[in-house]
N, C-alpha and C positions, 0 to 999 in steps of 0.2 A: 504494500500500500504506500505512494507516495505521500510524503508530506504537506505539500499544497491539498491533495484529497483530506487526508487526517485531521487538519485542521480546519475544513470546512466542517465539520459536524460537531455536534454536542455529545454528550453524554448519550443520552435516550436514542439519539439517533446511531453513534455508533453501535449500542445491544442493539438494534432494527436491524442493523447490516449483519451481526452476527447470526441474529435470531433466523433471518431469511436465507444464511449461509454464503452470504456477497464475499463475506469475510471471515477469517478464525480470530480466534483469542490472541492467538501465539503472534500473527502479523498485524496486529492493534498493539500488543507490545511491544516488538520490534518497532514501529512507526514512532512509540511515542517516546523509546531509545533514540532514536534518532535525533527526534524534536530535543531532544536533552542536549545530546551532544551538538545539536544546532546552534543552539541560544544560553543554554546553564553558563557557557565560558564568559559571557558576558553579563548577567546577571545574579550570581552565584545565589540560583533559590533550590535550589533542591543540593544538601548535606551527603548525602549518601545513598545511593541506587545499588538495587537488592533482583533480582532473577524471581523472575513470577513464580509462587508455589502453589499455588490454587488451577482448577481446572471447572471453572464456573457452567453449570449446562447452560447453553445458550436458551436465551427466552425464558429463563425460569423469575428473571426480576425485571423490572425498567432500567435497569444500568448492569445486567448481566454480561461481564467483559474488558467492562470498559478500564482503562487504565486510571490509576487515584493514585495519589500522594498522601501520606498521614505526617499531619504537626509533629516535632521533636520535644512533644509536650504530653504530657497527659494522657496517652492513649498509649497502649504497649499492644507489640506485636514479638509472640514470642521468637525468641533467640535472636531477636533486632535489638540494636544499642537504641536507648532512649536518654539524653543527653540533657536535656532542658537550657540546650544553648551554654552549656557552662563547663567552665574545663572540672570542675570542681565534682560532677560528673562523668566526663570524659571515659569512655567505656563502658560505662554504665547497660548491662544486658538484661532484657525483661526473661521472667522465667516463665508467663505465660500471659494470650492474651487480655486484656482487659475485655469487659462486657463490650466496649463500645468495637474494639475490634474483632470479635466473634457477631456482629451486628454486620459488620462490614464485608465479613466472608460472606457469611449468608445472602449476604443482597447480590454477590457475585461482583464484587469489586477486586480489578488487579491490583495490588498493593506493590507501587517497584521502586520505592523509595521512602526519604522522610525528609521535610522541608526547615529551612532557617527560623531558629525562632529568636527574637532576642534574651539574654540571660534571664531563664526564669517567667517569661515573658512579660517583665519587668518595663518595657516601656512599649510606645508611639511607633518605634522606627525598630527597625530589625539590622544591626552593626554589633552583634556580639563579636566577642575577641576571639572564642574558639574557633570559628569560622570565615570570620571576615564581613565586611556590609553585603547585605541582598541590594541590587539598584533596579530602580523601577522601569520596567521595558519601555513606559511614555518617555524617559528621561533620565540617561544613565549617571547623569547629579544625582538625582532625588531619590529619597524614599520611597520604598513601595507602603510603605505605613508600617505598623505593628500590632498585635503583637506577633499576628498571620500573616508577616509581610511575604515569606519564603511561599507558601502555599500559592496569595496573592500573586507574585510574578511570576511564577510557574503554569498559571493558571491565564495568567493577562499573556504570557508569551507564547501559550498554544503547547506548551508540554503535556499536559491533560487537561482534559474539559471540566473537572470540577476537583477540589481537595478537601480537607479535613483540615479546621481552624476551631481555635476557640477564642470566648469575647468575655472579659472581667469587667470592661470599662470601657469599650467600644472595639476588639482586637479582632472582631469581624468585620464590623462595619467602618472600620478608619484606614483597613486596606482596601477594600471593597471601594470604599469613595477616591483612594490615592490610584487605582490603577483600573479605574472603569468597569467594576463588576459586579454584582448583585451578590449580596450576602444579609442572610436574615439572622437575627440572633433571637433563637429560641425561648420561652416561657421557661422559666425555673422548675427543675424537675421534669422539663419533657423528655431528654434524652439523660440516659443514669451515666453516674459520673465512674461506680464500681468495676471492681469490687476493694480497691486499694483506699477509693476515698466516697463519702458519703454527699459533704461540699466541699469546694475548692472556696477559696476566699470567703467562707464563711456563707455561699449559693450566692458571690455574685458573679461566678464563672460557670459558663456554661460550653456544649463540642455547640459544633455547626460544622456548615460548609460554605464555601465561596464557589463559584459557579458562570460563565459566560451567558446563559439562559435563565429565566425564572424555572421553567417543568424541571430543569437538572435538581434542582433545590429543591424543587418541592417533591420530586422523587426520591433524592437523597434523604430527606428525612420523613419519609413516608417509612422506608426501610429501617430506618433504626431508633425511632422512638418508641415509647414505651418505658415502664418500670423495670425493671428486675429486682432478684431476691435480696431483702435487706435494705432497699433503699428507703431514707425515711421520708418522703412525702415525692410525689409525682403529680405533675399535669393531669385533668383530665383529660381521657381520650378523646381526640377528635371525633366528631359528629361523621363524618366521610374523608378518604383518605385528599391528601393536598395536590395531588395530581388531577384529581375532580373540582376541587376547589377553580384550580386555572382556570376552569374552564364555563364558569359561574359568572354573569354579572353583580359585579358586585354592589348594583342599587344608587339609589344617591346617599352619598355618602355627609355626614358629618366631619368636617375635619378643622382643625385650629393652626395657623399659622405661628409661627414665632422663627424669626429672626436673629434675635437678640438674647445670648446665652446665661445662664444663671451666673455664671461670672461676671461679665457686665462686658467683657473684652472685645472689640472691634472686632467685627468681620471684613473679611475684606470682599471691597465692591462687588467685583464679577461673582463670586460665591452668594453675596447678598440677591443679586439677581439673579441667580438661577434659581436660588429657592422661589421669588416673587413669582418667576416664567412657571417653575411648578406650581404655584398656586392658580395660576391663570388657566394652565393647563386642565388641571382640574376643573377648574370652573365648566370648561370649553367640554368635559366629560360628562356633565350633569353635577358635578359635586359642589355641597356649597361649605364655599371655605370663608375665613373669616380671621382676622388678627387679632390674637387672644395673647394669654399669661399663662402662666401653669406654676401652683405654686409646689416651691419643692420640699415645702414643711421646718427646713432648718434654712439655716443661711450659709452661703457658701462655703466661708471659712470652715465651720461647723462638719458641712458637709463630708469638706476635705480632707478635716484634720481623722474623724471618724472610717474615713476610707485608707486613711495614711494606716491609723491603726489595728486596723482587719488586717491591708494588705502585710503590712513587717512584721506581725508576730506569726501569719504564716509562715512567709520567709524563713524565721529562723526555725523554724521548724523541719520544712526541707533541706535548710543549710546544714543544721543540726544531723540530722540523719543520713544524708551524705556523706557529709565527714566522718560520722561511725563507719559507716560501711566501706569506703576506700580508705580510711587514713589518712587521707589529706588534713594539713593546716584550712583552717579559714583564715587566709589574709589576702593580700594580691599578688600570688601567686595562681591563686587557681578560683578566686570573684574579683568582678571587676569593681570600680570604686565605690560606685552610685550603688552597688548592692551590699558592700562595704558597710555605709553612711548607713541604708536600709536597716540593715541587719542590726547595727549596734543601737542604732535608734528603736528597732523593734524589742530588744532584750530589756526595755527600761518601761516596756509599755507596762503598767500595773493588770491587774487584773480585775480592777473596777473600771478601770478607763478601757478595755476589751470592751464590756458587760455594757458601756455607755455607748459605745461604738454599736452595737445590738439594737442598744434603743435608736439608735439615731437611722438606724437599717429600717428600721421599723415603722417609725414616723416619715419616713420616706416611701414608704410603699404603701403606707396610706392616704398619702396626700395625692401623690402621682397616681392614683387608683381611682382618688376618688373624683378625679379630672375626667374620666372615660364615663364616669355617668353620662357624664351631659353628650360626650362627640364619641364619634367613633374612631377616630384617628389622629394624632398628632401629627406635623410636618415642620424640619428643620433642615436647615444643611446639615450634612453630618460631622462635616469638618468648617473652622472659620477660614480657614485658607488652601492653601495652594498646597501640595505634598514639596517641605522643607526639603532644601540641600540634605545633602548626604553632610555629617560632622558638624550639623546643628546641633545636635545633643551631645551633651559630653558632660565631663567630670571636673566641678568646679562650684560654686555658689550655688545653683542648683540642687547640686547634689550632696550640700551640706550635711542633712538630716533628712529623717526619712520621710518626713513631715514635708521639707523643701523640694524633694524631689517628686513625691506624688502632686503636689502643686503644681510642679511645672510642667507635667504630662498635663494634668486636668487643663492648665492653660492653654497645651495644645489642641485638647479633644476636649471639651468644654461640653456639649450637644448630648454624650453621648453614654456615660457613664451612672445617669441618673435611673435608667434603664434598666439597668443591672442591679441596683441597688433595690427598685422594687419586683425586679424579677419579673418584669413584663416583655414583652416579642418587641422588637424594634427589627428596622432593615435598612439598608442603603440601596437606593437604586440610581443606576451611573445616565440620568436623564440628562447631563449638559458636559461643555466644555471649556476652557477657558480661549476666547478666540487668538490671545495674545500669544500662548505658549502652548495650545493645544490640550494640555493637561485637564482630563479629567475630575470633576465635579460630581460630587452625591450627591441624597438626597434624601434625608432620616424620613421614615414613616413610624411613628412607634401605635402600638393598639394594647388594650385591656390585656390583663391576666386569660389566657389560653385561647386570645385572637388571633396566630396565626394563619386562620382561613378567612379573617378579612384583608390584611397584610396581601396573601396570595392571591385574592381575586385582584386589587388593584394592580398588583404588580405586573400581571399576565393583560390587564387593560392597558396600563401605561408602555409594556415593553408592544404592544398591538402600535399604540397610538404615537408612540413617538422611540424606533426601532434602534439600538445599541449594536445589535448582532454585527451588523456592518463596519463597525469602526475597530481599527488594527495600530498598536504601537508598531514605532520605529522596528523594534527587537520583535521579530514576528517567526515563530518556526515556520510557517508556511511561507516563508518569501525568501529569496533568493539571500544566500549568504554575501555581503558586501566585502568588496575585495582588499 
């Protein structure tokens, strides 16, 4: 199968060619080796590529075949290194697979690698030191975002049609808006996180996928949601699965605009207006939209400092138990600084100030909940700007304290993290671009506690009404290697 071919299809469409026999499994593999060795040298998003071990029957799933990428995070795939971006790990080998990858076999997904993730997936942007930066295929300066940035360019570059990400604070939807692709981030509890952990960041990290197509996504987790045993609280199930959803009008809808981020920080122009062009867009659907508030129950600082101290007393927890298991020191030789700063700023967290950080979880997923009474949808940029240079981020004032440093991610991804915190569906979808640089523009939807089948009816409207599939970065596996 050539490359220019391979990369014309999605997901769903490549299992159609297999299921009809057009194609095997074995030459969808080889195709998307290819696409690897096409474009990974210049974007360095996939870590390590692994020989297909699975032998999927054709037709037996909507993505039976197809080639997939799994995050260096969170998800074990046994006798794979699972790394979490950090030398501090380095070799680190799973001894068997986690729930969410025995979901993965089953759906008949090829697994031929695992993608860059930044340390821990610890920020915005994907530039761990074990590996080196991911650069974004629209713009080999920039970021592909974080904390899915590797899955994100791997994905935006044509390597595979859909991967495996996950989003604490928006690390689906901030690559998804940096590299033009549609990524939903899941209701809390819909996909189980076991059987190693019950929540990740206390449930404000959830798996997902990132995706070229909306049906890719919404067959992707058609396959692998659900409970499994021992997990303490799950989603209810969806009413019909989200592949039917697509295919639903989704009515006129209710929806609220906002602009202007709980931080208060500038957007910039062209991002401000693509959100308004989405508003209008909408309108031009039947939908009646409107410039509303949302309140977020605490105030920012508040917010911040409560998300500061969820995320570092995890931290040392996984620092903590790494360094048992290999022997390594925790210093900088094997974490970088900013997890450093994290980590010792997490060791001092009390455990009333934890318990406060709970309450503040909590009064946030009341407030932002109790916003979806009245609308059916929210709409934001998902990012206030442009995807940063590469070696924007680094180690310095920032990274003073762990307090400072979640601050300054949240300054970057301001939109997006509030989501997470009540554990409701958000999504980016890549509706504009920036004319000056070309670079891709999101476009946050967020919905009620276990609305992702209103999220996917729009999505499959808007991706009808105003089509993404057609537009290719520079860095593209199906196009001619530059001499």
């Amino acid at each position: 199968m050539e490359l220019h071919e391979y990369t014309r299809y999605d997901g769903v469409g490549l299992a159609g060619l297999v299921a009809r026999g057009e194609v095997t499994v074995a030459e969808l593999a080889t195709a998307a080796r290819a696409a690897a060795a096409a474009v990974n040298p210049r974007i360095n998003a996939v870590v390590e590529s692994w020989p297909a071990e699975d032998s999927p029957t054709p037709g037996a799933t909507p993505l039976a075949g197809v080639p997939f990428l799994i995050k260096d995070l969170a998800v074990s795939m046994r006798g794979k290194r699972v790394e979490s971006g950090s030398r501090l790990a380095a070799g680190n080998t799973a001894r068997e697979d986690s729930f969410l990858m025995r979901r993965f076999r089953r759906a008949g997904l090829v697994t031929l690698g695992r993608t860059a993730t930044p340390e821990f997936a610890y920020s915005t942007t994907t530039e761990p030191v074990l590996y080196g930066a991911t650069r974004n295929p629209w713009d080999l300066t920039r970021t592909p975002g974080g904390s899915s940035g590797g899955s994100a360019a791997a994905v935006a570059a044509g390597i595979t049609p859909l991967a495996h990400a996950t989003d604490a604070a928006g690390s689906i939807r901030v690559p998804a808006a940096s590299t033009g692709l549609f990524g939903l981030k899941p209701t809390r509890g819909r996909i189980s996180l076991g059987p190693d952990a019950d929540e990740i960041f206390n449930g404000l990290a959830v798996h997902g996928g990132l995706s070229r197509t909306v049906r890719d996504s919404a067959a992707l987790l058609d396959l692998v949601q659900g409970p499994e045993t021992g997990d303490p609280y799950f989603a209810e199930r969806p009413r019909r699965p989200y592949s039917e959803e697509i295919t639903r009008d989704p009515g006129r809808l209710r929806v609220g605009l906002v602009t202007v981020p709980w931080s208060g920080r500038e957007v910039e122009p062209a991002v401000r207006e693509a959100a308004d062009a989405a508003g209008r867009l909408l309108e031009s659907l039947g939908h009646r939209v409107d410039v509303t508030t949302v309140a977020l129950g605490v105030d920012w600082e508040e917010f911040v400092l409560a998300n500061a101290r969820l995320w570092a007393t995890n931290l040392v927890t996984w620092i903590d138990a790494l360094a048992a298991a290999t022997g390594r020191p925790v210093d900088g030789s094997t974490v970088e600084p900013e997890m450093l700063a994290s980590y010792d700023w997490g060791r001092r967290v009390s455990g009333t100030e934890f318990v406060h950080a709970l309450g503040v979880r909590n009064r946030v997923a009341r407030s932002v909940g109790t916003y979806f009474e009245t609308r059916d949808l929210l709409l934001t940029p998902t990012l206030p700007e442009l995807p940063v240079r590469l070696s924007t981020y680094g180690a310095g004032a920032e990274g003073a304290d762990g307090a400072g440093w979640l601050e300054h991610l949240f300054h970057r991804s301001p939109f997006t993290a509030a989501f997470n915190v009540a554990g409701t569906p958000a999504m980016s979808v890549p509706l504009a671009s920036d004319a000056a640089t070309g670079m891709p523009i999101g476009i946050q939807f967020a919905a009620g506690h276990g609305r992702e089948d209103l999220l996917f009816r729009l999505a499959a409207q808007l991706e009808a009404a105003a089509p993404w599939a057609g537009r290719r970065p520079p860095v593209w596996a199906g196009a001619p290697v530059p001499a």
